[in-house]
Structures are given as C-alpha cells and as structure tokens.
PyMOL commands that place a pseudoatom at each C-alpha (Angstrom):
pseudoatom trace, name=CA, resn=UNK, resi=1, chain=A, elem=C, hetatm=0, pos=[128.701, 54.023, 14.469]
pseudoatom trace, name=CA, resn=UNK, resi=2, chain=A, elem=C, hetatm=0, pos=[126.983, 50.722, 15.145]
pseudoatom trace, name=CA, resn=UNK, resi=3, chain=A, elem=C, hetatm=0, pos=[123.134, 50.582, 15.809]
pseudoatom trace, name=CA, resn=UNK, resi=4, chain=A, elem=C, hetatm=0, pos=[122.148, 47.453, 17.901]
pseudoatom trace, name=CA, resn=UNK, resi=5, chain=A, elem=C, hetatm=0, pos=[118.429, 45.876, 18.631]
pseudoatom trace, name=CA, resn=UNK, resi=6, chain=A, elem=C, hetatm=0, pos=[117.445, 46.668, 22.291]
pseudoatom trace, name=CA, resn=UNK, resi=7, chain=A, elem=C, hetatm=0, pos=[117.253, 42.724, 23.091]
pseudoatom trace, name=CA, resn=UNK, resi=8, chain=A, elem=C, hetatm=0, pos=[120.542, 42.579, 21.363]
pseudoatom trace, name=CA, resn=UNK, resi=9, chain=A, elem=C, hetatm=0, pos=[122.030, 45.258, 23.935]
pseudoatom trace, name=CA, resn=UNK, resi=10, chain=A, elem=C, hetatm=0, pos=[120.238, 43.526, 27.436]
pseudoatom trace, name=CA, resn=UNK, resi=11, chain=A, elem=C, hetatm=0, pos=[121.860, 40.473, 26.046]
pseudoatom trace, name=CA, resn=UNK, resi=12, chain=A, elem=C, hetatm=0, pos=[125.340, 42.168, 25.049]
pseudoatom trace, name=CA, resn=UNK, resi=13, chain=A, elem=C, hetatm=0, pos=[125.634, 44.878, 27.846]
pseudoatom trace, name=CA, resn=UNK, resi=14, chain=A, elem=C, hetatm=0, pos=[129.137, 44.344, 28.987]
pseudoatom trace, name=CA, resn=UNK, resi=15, chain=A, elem=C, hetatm=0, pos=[130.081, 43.875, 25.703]
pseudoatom trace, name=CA, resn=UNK, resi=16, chain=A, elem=C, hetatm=0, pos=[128.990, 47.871, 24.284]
pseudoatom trace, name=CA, resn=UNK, resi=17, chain=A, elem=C, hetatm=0, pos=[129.761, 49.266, 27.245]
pseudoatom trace, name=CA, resn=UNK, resi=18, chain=A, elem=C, hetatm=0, pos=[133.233, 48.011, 26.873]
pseudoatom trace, name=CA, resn=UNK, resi=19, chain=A, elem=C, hetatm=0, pos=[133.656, 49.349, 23.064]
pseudoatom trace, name=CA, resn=UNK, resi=20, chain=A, elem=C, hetatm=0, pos=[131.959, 52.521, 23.845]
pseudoatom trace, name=CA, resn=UNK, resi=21, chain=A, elem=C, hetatm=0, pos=[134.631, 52.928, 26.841]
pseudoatom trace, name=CA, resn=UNK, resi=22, chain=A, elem=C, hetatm=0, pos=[137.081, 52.435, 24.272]
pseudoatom trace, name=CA, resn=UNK, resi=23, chain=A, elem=C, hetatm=0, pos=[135.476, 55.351, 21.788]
pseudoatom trace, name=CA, resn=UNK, resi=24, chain=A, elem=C, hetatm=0, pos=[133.400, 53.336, 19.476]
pseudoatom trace, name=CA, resn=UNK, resi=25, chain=A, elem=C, hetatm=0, pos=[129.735, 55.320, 19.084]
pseudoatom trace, name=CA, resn=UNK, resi=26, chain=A, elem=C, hetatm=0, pos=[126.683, 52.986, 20.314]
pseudoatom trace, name=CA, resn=UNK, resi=27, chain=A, elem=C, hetatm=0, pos=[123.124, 53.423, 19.178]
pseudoatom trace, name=CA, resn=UNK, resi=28, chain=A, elem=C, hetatm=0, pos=[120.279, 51.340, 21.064]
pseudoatom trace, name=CA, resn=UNK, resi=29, chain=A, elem=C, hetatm=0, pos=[116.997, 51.066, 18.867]
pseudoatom trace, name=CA, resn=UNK, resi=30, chain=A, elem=C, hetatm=0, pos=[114.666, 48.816, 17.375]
pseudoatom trace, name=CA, resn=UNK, resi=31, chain=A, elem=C, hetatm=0, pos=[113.470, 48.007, 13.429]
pseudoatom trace, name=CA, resn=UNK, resi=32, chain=A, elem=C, hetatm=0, pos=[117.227, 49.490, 12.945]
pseudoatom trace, name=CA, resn=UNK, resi=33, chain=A, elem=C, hetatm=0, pos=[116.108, 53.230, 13.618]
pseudoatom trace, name=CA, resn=UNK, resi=34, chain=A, elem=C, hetatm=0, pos=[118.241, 54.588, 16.525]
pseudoatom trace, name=CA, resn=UNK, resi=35, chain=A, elem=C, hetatm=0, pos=[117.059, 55.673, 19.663]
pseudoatom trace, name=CA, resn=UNK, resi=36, chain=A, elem=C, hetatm=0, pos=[119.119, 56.005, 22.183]
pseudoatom trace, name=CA, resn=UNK, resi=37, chain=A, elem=C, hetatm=0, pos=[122.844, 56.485, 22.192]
pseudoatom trace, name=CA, resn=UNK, resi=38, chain=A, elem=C, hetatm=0, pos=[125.110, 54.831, 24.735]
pseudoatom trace, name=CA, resn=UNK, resi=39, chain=A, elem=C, hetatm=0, pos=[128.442, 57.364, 25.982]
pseudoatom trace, name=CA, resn=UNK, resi=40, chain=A, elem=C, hetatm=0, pos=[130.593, 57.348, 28.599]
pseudoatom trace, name=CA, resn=UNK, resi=41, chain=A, elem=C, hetatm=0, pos=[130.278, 59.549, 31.531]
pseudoatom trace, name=CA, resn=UNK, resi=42, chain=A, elem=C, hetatm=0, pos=[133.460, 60.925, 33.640]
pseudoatom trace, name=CA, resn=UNK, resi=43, chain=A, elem=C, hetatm=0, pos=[132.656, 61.492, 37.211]
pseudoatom trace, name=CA, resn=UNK, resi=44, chain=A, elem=C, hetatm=0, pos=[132.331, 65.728, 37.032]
pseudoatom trace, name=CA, resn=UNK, resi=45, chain=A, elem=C, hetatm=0, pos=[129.522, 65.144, 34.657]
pseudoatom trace, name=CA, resn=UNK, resi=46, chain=A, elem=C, hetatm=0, pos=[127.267, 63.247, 37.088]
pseudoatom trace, name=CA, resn=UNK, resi=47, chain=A, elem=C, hetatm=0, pos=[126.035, 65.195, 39.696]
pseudoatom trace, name=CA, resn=UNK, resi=48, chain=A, elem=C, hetatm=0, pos=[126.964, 65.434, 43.683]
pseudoatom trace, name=CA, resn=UNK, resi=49, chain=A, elem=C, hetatm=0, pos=[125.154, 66.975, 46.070]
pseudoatom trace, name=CA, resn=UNK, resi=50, chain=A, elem=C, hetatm=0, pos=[126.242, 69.892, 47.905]
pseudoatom trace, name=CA, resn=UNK, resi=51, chain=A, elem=C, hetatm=0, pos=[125.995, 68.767, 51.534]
pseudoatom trace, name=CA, resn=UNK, resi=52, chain=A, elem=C, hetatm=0, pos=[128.674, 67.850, 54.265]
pseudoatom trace, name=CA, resn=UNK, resi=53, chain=A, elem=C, hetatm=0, pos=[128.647, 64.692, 55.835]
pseudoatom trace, name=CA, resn=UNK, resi=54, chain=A, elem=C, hetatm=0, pos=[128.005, 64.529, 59.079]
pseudoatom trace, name=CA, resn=UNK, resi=55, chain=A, elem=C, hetatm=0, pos=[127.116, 68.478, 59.887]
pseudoatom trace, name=CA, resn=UNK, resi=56, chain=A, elem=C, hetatm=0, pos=[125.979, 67.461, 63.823]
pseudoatom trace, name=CA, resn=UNK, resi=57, chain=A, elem=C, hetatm=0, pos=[129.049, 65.178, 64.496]
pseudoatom trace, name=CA, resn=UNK, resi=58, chain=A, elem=C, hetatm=0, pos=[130.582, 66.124, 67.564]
pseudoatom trace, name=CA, resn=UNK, resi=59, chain=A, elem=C, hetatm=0, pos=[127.843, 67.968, 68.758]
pseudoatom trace, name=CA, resn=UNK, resi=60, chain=A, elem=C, hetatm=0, pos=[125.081, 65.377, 69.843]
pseudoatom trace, name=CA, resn=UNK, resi=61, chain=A, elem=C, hetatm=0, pos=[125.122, 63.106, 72.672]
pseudoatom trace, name=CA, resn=UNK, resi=62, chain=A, elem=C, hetatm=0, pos=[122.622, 60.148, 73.295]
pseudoatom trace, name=CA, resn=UNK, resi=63, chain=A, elem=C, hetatm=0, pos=[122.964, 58.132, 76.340]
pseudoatom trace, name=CA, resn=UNK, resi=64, chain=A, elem=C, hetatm=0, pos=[123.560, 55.312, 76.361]
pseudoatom trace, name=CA, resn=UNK, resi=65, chain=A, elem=C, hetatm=0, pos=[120.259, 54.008, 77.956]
pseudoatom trace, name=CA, resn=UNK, resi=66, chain=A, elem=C, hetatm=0, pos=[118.389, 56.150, 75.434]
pseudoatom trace, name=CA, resn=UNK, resi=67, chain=A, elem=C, hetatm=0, pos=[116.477, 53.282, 74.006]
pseudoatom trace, name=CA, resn=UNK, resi=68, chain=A, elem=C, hetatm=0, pos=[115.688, 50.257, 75.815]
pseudoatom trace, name=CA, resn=UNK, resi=69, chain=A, elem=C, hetatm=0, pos=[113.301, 47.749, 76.044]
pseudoatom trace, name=CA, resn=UNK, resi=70, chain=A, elem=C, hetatm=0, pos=[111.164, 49.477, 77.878]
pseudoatom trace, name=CA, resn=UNK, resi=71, chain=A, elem=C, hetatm=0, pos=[111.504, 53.036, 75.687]
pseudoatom trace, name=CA, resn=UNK, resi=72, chain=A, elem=C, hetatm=0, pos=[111.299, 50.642, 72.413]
pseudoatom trace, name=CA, resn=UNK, resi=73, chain=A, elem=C, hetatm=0, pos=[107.589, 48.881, 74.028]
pseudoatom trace, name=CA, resn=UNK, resi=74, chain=A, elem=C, hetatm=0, pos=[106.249, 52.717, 74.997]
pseudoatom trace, name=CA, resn=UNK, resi=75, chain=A, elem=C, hetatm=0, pos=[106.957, 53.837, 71.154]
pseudoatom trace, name=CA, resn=UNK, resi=76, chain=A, elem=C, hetatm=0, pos=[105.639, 50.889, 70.269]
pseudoatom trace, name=CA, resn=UNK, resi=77, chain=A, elem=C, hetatm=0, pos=[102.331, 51.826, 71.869]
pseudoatom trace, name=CA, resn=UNK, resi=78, chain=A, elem=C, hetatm=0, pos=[102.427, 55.557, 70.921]
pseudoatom trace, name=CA, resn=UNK, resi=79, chain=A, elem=C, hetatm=0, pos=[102.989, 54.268, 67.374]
pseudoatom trace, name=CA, resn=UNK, resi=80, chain=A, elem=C, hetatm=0, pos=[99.965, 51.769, 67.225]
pseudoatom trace, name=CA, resn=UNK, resi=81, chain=A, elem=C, hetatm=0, pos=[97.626, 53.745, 69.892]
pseudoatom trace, name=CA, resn=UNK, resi=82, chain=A, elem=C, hetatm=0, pos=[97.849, 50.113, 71.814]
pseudoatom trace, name=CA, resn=UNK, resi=83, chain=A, elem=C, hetatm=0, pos=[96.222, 50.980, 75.087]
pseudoatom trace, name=CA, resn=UNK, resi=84, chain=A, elem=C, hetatm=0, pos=[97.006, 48.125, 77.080]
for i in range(1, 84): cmd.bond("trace and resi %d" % i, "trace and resi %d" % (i + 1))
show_as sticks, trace
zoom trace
C-alpha cells in the first residue's frame, strides 16, 4: 500500500498507473490521510450502452441534391427569422 500527495500523483500519473497495472495498491490523498484509491478496471466493468449502431442503415435515402446552396440559405433564414 503506498499513499501519495495529490500534486505528487498529477505529477507522477504514468508512473502509478503503471504499478497499480502491475498489482501494487495506490492511495491518492493529502496531509498523508487517504482518499481516493487508484485500481484497474477490465473492460466488462465499465459500462456499454445497449444500442445498435446504425438501426436506420439501409433504410433511408437522401438525394443527392437534398441540401444545396440554396436549401442551406432558406434554413438559414428560417433559423434566424431573416426576412430579406
């Protein structure tokens, strides 16, 4: 167990998260009280989120001529109530 000054661990980042990697225990704190403790995650424990990619692929079509200069001006003045 090793307890480390927070300027100490901005500094030294790289360093502890290199020796926690490798199983050493990390504490983060300051006046040498721990407050935090610095572990290693594996990828199941962070957290995905339960969507598909791409659910409408395949089933959308925008022409080509969809936006142009001329549609990009109009929203434009829609957007900003320009009435000129």
């Amino acid at each position: 167990m090793k307890t480390v000054a927070i300027h100490d661990a901005k500094t030294n980042l790289s360093k502890y998260i290199a020796a926690a990697k490798k199983g050493e225990i990390i504490y983060i704190g300051s006046h040498g009280k721990p407050e935090v403790k610095l572990v290693v995650t594996k990828p199941a424990d962070i957290a995905s989120p339960n969507r598909k990619l791409g659910p409408l692929a395949g089933k959308m079509w925008v022409s080509p001529d969809a936006f142009s200069q001329e549609t990009d001006e109009e929203i434009a003045k829609l957007m900003y109530n320009d009435d000129e």
